[in-house]
Gaussian input, Z-matrix of N, CA and C with variables (Angstrom, degrees):
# hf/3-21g

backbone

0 1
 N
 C     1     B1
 C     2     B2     1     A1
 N     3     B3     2     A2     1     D1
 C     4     B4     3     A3     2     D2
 C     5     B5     4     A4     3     D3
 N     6     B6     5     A5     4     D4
 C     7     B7     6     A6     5     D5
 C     8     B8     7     A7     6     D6
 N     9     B9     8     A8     7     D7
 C    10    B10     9     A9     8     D8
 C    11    B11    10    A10     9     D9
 N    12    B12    11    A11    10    D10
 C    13    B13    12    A12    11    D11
 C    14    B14    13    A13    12    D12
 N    15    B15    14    A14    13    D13
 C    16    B16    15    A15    14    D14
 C    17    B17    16    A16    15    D15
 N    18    B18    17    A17    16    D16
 C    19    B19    18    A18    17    D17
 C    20    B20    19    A19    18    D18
 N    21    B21    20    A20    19    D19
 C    22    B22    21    A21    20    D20
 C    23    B23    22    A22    21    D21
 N    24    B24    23    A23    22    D22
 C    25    B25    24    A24    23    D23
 C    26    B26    25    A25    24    D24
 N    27    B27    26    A26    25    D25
 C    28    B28    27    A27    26    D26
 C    29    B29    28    A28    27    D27
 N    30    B30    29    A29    28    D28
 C    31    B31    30    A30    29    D29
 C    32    B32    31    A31    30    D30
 N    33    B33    32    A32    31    D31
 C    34    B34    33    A33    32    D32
 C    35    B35    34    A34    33    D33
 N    36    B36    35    A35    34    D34
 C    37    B37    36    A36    35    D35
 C    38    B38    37    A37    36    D36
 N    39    B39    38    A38    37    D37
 C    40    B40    39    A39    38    D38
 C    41    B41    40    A40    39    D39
 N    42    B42    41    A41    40    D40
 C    43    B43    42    A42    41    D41
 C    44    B44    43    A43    42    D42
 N    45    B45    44    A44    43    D43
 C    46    B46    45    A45    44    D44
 C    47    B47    46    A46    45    D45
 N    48    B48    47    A47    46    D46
 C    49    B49    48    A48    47    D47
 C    50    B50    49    A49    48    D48
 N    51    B51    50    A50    49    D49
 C    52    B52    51    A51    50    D50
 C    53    B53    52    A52    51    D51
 N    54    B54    53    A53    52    D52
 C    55    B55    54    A54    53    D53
 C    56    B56    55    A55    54    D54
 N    57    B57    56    A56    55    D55
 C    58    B58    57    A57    56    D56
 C    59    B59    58    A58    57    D57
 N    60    B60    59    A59    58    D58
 C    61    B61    60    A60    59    D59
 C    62    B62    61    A61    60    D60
 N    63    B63    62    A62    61    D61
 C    64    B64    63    A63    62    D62
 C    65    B65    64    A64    63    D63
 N    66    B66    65    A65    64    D64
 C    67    B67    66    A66    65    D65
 C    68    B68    67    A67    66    D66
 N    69    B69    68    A68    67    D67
 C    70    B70    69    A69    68    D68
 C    71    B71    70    A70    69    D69
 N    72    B72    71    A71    70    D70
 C    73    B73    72    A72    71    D71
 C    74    B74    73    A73    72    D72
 N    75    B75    74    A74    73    D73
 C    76    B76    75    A75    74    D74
 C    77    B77    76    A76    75    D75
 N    78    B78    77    A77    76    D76
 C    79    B79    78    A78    77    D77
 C    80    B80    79    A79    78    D78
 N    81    B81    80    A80    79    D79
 C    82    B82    81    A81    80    D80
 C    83    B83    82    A82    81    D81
 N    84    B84    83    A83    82    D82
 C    85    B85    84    A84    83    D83
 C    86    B86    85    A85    84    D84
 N    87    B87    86    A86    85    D85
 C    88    B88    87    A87    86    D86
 C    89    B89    88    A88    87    D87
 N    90    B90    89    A89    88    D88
 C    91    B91    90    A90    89    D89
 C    92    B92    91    A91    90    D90
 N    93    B93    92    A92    91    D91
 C    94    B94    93    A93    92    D92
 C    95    B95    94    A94    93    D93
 N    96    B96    95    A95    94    D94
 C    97    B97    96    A96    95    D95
 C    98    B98    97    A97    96    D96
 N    99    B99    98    A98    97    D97
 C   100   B100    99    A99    98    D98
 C   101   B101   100   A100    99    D99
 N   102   B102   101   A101   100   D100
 C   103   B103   102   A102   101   D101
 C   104   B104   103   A103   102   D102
 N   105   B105   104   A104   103   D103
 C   106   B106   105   A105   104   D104
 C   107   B107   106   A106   105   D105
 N   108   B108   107   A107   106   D106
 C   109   B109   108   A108   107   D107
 C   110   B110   109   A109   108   D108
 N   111   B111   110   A110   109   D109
 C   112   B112   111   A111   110   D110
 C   113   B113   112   A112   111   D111
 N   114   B114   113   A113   112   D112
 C   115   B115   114   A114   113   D113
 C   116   B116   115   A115   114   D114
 N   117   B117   116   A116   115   D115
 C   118   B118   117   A117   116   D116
 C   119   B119   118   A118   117   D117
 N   120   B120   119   A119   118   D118
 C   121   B121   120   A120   119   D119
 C   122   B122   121   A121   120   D120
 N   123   B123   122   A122   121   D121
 C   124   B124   123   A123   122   D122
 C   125   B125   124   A124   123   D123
 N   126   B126   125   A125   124   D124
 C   127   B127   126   A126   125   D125
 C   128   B128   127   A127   126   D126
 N   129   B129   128   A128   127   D127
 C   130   B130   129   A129   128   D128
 C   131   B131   130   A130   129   D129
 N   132   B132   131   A131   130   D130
 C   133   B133   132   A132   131   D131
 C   134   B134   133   A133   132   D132
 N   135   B135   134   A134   133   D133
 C   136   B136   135   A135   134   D134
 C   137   B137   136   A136   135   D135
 N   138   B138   137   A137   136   D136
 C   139   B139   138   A138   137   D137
 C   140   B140   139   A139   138   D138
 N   141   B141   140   A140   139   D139
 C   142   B142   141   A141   140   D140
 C   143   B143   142   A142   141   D141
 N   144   B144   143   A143   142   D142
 C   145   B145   144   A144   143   D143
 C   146   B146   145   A145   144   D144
 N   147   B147   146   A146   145   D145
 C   148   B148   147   A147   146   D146
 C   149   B149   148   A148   147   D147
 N   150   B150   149   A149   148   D148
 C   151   B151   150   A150   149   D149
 C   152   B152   151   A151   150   D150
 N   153   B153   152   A152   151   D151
 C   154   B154   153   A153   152   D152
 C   155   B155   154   A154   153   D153
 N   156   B156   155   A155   154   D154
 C   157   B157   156   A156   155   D155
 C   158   B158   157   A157   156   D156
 N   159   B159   158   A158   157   D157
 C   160   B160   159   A159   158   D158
 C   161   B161   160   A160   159   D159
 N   162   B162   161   A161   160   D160
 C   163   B163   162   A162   161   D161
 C   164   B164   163   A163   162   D162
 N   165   B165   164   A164   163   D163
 C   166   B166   165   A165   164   D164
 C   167   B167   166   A166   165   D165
 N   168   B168   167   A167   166   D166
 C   169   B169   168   A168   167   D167
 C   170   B170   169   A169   168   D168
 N   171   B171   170   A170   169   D169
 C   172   B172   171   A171   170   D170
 C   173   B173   172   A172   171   D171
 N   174   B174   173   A173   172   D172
 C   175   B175   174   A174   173   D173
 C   176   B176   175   A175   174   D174
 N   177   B177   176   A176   175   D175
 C   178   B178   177   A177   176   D176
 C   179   B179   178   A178   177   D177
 N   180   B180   179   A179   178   D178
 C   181   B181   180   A180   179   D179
 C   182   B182   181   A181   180   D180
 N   183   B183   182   A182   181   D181
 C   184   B184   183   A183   182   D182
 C   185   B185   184   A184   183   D183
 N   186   B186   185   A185   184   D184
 C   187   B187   186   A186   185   D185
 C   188   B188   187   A187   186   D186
 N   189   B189   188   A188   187   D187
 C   190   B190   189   A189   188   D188
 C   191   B191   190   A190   189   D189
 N   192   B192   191   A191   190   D190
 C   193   B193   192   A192   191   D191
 C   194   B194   193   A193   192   D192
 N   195   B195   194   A194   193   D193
 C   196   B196   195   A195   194   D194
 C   197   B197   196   A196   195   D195
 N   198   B198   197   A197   196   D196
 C   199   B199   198   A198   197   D197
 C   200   B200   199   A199   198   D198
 N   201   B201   200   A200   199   D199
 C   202   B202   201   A201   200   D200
 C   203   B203   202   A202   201   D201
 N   204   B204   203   A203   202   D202
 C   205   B205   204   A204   203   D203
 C   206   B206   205   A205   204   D204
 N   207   B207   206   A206   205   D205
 C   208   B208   207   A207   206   D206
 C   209   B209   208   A208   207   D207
 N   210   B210   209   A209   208   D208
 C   211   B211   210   A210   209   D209
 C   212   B212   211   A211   210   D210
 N   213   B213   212   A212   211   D211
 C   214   B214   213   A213   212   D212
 C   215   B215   214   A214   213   D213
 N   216   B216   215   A215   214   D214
 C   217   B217   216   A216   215   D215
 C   218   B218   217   A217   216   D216
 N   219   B219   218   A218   217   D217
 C   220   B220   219   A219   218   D218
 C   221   B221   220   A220   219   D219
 N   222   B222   221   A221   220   D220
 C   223   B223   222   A222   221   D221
 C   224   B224   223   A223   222   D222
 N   225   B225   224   A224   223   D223
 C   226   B226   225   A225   224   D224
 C   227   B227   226   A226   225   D225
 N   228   B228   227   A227   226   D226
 C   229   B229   228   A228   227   D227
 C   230   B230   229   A229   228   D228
 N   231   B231   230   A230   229   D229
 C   232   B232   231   A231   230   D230
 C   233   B233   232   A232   231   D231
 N   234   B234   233   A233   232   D232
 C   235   B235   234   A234   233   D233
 C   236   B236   235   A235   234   D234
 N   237   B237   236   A236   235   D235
 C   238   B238   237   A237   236   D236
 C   239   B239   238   A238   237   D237
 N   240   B240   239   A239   238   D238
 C   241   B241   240   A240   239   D239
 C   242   B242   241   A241   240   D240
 N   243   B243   242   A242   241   D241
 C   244   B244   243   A243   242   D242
 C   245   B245   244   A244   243   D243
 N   246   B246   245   A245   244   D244
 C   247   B247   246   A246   245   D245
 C   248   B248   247   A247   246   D246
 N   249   B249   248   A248   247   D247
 C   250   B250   249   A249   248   D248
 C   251   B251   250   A250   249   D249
 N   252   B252   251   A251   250   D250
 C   253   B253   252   A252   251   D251
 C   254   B254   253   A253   252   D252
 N   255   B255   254   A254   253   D253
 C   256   B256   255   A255   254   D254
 C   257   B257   256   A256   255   D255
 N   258   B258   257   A257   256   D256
 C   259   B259   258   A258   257   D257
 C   260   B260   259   A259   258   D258
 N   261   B261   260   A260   259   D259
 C   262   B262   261   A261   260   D260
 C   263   B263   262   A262   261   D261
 N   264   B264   263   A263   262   D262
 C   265   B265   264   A264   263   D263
 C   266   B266   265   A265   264   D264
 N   267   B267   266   A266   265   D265
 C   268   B268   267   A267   266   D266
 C   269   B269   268   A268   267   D267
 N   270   B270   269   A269   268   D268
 C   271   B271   270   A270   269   D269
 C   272   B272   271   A271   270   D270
 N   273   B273   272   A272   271   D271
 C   274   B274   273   A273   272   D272
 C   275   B275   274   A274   273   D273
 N   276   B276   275   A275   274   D274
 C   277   B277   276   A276   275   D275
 C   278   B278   277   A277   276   D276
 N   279   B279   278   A278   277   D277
 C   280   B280   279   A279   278   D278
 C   281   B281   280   A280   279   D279
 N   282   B282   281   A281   280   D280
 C   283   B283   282   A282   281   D281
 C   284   B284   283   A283   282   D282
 N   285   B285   284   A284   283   D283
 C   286   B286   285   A285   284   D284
 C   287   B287   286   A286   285   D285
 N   288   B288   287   A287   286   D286
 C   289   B289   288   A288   287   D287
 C   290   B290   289   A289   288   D288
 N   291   B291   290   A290   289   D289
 C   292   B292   291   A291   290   D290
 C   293   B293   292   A292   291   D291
 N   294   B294   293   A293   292   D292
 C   295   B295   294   A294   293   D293
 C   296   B296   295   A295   294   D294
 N   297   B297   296   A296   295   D295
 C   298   B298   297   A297   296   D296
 C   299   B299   298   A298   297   D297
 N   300   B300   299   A299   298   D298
 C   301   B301   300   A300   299   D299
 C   302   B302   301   A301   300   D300

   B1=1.4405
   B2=1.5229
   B3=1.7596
   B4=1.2758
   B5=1.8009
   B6=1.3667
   B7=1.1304
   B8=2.1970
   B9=1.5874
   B10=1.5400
   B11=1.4201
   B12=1.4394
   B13=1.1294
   B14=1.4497
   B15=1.8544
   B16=1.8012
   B17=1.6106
   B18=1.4230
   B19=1.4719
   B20=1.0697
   B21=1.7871
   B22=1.4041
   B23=1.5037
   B24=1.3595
   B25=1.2170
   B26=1.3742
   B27=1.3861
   B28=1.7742
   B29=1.5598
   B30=1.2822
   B31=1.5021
   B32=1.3742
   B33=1.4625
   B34=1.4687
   B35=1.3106
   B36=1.4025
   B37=1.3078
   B38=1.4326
   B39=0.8402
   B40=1.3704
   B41=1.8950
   B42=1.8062
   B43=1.4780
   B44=1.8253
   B45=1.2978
   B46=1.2785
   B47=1.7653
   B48=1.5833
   B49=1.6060
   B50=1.7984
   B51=1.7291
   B52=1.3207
   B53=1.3222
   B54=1.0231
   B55=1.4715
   B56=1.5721
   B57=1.2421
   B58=1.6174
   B59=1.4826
   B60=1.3397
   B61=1.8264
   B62=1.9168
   B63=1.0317
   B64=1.3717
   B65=1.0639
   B66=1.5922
   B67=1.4081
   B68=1.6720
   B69=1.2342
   B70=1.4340
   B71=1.4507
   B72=1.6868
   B73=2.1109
   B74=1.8929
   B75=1.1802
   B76=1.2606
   B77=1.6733
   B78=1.3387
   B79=1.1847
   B80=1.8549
   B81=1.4373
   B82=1.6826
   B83=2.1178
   B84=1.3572
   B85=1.2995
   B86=1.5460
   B87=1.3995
   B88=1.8410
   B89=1.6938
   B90=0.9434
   B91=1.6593
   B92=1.6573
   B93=0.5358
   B94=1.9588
   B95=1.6706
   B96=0.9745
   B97=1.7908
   B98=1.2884
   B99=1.1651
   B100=1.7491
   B101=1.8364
   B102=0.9902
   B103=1.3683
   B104=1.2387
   B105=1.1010
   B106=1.7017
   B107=2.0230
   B108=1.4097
   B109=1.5339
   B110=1.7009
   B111=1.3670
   B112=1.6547
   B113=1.6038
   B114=0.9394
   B115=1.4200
   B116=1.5075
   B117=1.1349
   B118=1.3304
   B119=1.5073
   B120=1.1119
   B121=1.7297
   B122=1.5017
   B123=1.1737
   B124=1.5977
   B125=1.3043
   B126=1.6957
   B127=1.8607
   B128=1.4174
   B129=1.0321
   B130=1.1756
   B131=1.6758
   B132=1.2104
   B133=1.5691
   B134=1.5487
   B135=1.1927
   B136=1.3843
   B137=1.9165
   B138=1.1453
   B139=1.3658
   B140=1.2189
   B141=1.4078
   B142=1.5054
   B143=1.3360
   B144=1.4221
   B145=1.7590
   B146=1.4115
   B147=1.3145
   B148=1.6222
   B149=1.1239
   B150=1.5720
   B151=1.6924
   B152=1.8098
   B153=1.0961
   B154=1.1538
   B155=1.3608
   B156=1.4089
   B157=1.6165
   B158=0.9839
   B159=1.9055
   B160=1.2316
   B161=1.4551
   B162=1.7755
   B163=1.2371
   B164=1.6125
   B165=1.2840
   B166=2.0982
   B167=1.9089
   B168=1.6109
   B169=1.3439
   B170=1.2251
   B171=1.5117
   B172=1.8277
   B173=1.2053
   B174=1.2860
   B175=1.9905
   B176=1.4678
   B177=1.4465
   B178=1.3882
   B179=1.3952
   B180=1.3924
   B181=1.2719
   B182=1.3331
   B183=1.6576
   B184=1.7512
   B185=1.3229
   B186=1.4641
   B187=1.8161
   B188=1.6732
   B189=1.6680
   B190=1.6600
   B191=1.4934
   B192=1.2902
   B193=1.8884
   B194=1.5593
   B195=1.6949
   B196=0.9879
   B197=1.7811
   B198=1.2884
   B199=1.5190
   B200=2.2786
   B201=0.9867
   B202=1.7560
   B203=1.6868
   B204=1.3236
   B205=1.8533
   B206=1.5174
   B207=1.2300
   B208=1.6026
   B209=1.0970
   B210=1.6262
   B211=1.5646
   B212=1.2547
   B213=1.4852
   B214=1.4653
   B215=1.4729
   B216=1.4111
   B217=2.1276
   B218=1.8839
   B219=1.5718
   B220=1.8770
   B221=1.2673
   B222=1.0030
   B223=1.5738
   B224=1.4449
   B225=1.1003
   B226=1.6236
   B227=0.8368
   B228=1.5970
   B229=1.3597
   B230=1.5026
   B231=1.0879
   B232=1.7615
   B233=1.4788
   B234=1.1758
   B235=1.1774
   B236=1.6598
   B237=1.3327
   B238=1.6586
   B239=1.5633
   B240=1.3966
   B241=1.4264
   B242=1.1046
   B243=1.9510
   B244=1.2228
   B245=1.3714
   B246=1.3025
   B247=1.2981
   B248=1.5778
   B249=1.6147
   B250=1.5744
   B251=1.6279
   B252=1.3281
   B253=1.8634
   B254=1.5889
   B255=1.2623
   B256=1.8459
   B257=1.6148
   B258=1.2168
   B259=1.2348
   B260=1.8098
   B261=1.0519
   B262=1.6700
   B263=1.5780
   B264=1.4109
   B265=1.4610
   B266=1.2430
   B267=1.1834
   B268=1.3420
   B269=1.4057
   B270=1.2790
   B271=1.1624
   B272=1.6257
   B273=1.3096
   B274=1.2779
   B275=1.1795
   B276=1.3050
   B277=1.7679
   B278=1.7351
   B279=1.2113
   B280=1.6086
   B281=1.5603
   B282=1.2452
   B283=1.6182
   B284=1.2893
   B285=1.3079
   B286=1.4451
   B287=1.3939
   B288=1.3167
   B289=1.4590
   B290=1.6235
   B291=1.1671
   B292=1.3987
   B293=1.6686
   B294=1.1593
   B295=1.7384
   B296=1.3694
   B297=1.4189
   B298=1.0419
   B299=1.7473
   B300=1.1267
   B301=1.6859
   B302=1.6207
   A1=107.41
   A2=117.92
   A3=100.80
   A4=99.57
   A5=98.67
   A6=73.31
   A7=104.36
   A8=91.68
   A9=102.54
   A10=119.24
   A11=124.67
   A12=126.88
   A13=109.48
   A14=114.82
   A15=119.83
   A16=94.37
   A17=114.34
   A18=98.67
   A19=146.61
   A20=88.62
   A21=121.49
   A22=123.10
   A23=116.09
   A24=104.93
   A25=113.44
   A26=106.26
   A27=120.97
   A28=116.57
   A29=112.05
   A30=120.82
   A31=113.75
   A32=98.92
   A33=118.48
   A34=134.50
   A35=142.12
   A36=148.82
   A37=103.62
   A38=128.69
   A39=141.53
   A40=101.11
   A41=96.38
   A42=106.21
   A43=99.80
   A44=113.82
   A45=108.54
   A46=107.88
   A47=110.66
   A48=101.36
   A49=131.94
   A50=99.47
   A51=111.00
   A52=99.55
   A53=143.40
   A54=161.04
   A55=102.79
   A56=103.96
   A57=111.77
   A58=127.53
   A59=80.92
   A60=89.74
   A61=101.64
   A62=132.89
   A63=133.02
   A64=119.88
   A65=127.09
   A66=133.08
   A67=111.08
   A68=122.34
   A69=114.07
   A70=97.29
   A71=92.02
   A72=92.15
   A73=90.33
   A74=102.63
   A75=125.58
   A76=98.29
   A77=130.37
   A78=114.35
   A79=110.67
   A80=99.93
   A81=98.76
   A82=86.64
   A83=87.41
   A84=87.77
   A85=108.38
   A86=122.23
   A87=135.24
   A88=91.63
   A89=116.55
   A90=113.05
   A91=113.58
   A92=100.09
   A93=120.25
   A94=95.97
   A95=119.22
   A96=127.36
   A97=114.28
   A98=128.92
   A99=142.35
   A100=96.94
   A101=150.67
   A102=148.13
   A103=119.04
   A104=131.71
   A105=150.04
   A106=119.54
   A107=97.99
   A108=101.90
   A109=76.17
   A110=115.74
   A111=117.94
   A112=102.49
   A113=130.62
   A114=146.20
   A115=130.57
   A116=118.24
   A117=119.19
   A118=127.08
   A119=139.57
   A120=140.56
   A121=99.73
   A122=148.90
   A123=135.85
   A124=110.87
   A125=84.35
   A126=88.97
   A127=99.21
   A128=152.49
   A129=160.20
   A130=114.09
   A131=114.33
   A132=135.00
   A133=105.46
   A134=123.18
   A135=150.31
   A136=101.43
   A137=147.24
   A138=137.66
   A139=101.12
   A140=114.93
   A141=103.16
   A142=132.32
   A143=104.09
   A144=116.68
   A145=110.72
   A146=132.35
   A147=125.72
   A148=96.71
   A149=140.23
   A150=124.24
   A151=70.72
   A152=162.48
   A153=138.31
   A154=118.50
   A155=136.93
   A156=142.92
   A157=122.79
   A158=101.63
   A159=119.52
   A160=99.33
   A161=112.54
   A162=140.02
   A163=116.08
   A164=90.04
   A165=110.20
   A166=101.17
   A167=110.43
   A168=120.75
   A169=95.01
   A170=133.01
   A171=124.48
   A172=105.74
   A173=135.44
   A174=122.60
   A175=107.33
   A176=116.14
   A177=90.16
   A178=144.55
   A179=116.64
   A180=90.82
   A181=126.59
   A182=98.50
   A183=105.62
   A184=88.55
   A185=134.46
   A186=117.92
   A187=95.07
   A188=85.29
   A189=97.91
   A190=91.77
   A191=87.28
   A192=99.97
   A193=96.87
   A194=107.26
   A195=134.75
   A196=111.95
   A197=111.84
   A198=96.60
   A199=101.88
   A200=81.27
   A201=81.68
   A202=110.59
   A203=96.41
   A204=93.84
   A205=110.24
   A206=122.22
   A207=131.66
   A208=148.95
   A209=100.10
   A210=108.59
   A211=122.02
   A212=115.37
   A213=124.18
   A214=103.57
   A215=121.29
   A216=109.82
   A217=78.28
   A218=100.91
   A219=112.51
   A220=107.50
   A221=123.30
   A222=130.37
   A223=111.65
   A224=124.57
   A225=160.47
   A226=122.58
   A227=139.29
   A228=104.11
   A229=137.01
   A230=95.34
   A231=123.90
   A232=142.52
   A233=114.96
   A234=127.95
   A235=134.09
   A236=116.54
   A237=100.97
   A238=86.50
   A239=125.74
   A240=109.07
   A241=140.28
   A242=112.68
   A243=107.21
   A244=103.80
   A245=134.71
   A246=126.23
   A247=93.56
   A248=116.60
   A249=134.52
   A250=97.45
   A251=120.21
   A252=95.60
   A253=107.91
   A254=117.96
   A255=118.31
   A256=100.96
   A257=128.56
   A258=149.22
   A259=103.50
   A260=101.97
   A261=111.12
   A262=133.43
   A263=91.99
   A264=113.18
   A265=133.85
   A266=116.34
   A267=133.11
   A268=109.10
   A269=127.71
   A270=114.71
   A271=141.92
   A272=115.03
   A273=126.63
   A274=95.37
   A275=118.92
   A276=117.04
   A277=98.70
   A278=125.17
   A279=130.44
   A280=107.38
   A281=115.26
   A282=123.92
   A283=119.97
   A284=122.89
   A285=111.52
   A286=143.87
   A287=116.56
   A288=99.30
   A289=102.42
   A290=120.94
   A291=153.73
   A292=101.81
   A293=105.59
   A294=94.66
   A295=162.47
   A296=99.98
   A297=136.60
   A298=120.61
   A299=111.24
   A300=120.26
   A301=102.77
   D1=133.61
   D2=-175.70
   D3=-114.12
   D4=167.94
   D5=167.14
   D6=-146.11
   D7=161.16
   D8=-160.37
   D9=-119.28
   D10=113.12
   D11=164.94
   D12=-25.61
   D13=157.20
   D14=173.88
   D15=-74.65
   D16=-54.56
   D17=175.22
   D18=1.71
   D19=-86.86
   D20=167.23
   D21=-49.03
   D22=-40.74
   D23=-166.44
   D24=-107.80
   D25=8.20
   D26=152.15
   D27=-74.78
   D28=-30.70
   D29=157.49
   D30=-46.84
   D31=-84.24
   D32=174.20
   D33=-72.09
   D34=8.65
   D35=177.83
   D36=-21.26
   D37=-61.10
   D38=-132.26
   D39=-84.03
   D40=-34.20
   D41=175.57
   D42=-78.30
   D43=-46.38
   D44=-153.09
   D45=-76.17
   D46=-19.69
   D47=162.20
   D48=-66.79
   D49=-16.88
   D50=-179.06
   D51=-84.10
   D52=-5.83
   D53=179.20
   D54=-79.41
   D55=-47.44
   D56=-168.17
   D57=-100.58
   D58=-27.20
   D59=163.07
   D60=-80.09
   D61=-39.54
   D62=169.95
   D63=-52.64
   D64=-0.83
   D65=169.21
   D66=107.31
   D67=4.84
   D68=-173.27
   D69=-106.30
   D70=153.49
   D71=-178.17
   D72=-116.80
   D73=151.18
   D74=-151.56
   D75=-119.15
   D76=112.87
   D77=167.25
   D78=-102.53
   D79=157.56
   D80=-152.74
   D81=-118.27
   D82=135.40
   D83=-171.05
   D84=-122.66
   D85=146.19
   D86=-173.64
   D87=-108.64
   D88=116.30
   D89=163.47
   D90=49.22
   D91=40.68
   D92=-178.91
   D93=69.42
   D94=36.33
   D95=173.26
   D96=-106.32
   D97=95.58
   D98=171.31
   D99=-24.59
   D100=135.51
   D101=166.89
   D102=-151.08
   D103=1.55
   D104=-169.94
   D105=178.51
   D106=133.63
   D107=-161.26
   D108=-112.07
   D109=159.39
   D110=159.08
   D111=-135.56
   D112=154.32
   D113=-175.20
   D114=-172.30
   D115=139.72
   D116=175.82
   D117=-17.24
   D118=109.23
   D119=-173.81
   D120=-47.84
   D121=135.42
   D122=134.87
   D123=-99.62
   D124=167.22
   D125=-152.91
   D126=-101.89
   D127=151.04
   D128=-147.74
   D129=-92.86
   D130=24.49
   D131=177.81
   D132=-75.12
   D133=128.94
   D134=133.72
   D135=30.52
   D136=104.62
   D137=153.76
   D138=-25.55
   D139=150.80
   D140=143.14
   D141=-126.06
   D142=23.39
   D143=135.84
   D144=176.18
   D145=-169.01
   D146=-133.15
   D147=-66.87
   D148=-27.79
   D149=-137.96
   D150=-115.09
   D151=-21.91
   D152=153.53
   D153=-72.75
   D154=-5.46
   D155=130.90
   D156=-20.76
   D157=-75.26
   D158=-163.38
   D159=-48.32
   D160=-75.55
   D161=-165.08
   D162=-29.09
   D163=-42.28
   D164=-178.84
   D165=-64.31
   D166=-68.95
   D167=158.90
   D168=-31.13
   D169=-96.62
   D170=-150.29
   D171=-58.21
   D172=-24.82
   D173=169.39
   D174=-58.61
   D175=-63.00
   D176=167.25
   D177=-86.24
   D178=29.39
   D179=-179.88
   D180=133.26
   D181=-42.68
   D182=-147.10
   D183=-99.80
   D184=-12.23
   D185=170.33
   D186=-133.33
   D187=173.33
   D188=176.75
   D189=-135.73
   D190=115.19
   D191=172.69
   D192=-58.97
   D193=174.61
   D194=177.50
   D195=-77.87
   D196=139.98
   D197=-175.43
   D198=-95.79
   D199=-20.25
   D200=-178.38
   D201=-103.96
   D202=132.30
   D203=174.64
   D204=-54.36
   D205=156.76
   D206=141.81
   D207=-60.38
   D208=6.47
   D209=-177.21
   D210=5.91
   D211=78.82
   D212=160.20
   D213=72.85
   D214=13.82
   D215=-160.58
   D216=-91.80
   D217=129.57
   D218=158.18
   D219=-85.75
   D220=172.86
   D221=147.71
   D222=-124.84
   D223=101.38
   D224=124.45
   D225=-14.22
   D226=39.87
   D227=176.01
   D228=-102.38
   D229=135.62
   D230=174.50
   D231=-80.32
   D232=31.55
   D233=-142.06
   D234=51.47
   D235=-104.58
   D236=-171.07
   D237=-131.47
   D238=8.05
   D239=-163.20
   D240=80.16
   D241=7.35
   D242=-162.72
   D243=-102.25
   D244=-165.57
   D245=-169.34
   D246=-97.68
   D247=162.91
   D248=-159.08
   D249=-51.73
   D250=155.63
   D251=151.76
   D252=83.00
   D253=-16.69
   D254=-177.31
   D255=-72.92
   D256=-59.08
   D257=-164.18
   D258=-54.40
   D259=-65.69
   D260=167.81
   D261=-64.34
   D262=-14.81
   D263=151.61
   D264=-75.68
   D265=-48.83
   D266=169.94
   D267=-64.06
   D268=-65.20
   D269=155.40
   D270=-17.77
   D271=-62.29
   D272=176.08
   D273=-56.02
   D274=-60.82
   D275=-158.31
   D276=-61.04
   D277=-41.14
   D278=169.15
   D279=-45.20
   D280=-50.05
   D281=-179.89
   D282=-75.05
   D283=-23.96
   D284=164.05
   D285=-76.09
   D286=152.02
   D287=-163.03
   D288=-76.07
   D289=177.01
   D290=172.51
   D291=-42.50
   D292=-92.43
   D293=165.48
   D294=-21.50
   D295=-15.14
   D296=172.05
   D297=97.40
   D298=11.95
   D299=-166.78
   D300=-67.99

């Protein structure tokens, strides 16, 4: 990723879009201050599967990926952990009347 003074690339526009249409993203810098990214346009066609989803979603906006991998963590779930038979217990005892019937 390179990145280009406003200056500079008010000079050079003309180089730095052939840059970007060629696949490189360009970050645009104010006084050594990041303030504008440029990158290739994508066209608004179909993912063609989740991590080109995601990626489309996180360009604009609408998610924030995760910043740390998952090293291998699943999620499993198994109910609550309780032992067999708790759930239907609790229940009943919820369903009975007051009296004990």
């Amino acid at each position: 990723m390179k990145a280009v003074g406003v200056k500079q690339l008010k000079a050079r526009l003309s180089e730095y879009v052939r840059l970007v249409r060629a696949g490189e993203t360009l970050l645009v810098t104010d006084r050594d201050e990041v303030v504008a990214e440029m990158r290739p346009a994508r066209r608004a066609a179909a993912a063609a599967g989740p991590e080109e989803a995601l990626e489309m979603l996180e360009e604009k906006g609408e998610v924030q990926r995760c910043a740390r991998p998952k090293a291998g963590w699943r999620w499993n779930p198994k109910g609550l952990a309780l032992p067999a038979g708790t759930a239907r217990r609790l229940l009943d005892e919820l369903r009975s009347e007051p009296d004990g019937r």
